[in-house]
DOROSE-607308 format. One record per residue (C-alpha): residue in three letters; x, y, z negated. Coordinates in pm, whole numbers, always signed. Layout:
N
+------+--------+--------+--------+
| lonu |     c1 |     c2 |     c3 |
+------+--------+--------+--------+
|  ALA |      X |      Y |      Z |
...
+------+--------+--------+--------+
***
This chain:
72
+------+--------+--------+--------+
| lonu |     c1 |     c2 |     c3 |
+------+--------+--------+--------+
|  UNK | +11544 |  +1303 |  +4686 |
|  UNK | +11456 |  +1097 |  +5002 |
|  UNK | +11103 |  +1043 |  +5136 |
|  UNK | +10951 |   +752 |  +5091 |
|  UNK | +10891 |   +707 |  +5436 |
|  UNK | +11291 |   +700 |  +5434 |
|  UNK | +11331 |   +432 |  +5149 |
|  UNK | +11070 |   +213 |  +5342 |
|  UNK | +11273 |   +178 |  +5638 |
|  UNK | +11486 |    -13 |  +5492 |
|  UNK | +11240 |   -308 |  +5554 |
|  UNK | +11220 |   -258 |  +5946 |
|  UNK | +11531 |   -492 |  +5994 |
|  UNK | +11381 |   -759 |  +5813 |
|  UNK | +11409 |  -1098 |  +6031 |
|  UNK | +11086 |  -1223 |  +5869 |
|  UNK | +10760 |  -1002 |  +5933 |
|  UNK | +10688 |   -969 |  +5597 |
|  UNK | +10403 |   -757 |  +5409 |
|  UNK | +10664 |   -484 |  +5348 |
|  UNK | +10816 |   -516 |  +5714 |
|  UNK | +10475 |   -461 |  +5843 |
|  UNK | +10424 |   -179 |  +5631 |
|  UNK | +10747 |    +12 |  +5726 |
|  UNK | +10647 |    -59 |  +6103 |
|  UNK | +10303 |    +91 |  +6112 |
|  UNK | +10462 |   +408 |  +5941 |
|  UNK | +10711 |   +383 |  +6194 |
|  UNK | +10460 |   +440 |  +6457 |
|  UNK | +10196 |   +611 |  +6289 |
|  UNK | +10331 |  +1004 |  +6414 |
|  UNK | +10083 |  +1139 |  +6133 |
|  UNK | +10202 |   +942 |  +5860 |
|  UNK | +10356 |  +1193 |  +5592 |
|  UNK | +10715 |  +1136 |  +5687 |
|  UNK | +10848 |  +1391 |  +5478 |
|  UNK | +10679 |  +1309 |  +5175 |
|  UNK | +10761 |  +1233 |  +4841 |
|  UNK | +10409 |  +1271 |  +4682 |
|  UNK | +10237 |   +971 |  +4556 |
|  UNK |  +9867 |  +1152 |  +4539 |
|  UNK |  +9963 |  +1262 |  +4945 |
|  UNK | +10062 |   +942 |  +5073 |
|  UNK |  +9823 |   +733 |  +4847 |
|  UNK |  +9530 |   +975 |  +5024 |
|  UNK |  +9661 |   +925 |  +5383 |
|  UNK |  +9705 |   +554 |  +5298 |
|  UNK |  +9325 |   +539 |  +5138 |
|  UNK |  +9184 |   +697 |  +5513 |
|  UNK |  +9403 |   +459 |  +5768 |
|  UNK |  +9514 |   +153 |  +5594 |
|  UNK |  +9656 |    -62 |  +5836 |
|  UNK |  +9583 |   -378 |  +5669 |
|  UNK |  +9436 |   -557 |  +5367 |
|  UNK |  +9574 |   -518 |  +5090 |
|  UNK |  +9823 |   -241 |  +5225 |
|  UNK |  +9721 |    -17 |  +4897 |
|  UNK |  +9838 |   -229 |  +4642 |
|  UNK | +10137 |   -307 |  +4842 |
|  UNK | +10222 |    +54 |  +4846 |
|  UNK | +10170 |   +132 |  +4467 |
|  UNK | +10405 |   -165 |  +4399 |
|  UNK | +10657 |    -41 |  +4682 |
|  UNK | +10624 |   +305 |  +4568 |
|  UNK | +10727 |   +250 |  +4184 |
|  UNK | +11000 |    +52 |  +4318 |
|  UNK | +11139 |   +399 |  +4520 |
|  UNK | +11078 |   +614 |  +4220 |
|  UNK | +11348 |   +362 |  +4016 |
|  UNK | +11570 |   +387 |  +4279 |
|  UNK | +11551 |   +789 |  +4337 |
|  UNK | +11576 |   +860 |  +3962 |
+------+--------+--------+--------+
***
């Protein structure tokens, strides 16, 4: 199973800075983010302490039941 941190690169080449494009680039350069990761309760926690902007939460619930689809 990939990270999640892998399945949300995927949305660094977007042309259009998007919620999901800004998202993926702040994980990108966050060297604490859980890289590895495939827990929702870890990276829901790390997200909860150093959300990098409004609404980034919700985004990532949405974002992360769309990688557990894919993974299964």
């Amino acid at each position: 199973m990939k990270s999640f941190y892998h399945y949300m690169m995927r949305y660094r080449g977007n042309k259009k800075m998007d919620e999901e494009k800004q998202l993926a680039e702040w994980m990108f350069k966050d060297h604490s983010f859980p890289k590895q990761s495939v827990s929702y309760d870890e990276i829901s926690r790390y997200l909860e302490w150093n959300a990098p902007f409004a609404g980034a939460l919700s985004l990532f619930d949405r974002l992360y039941d769309e990688y557990e689809q894919v993974e299964e």
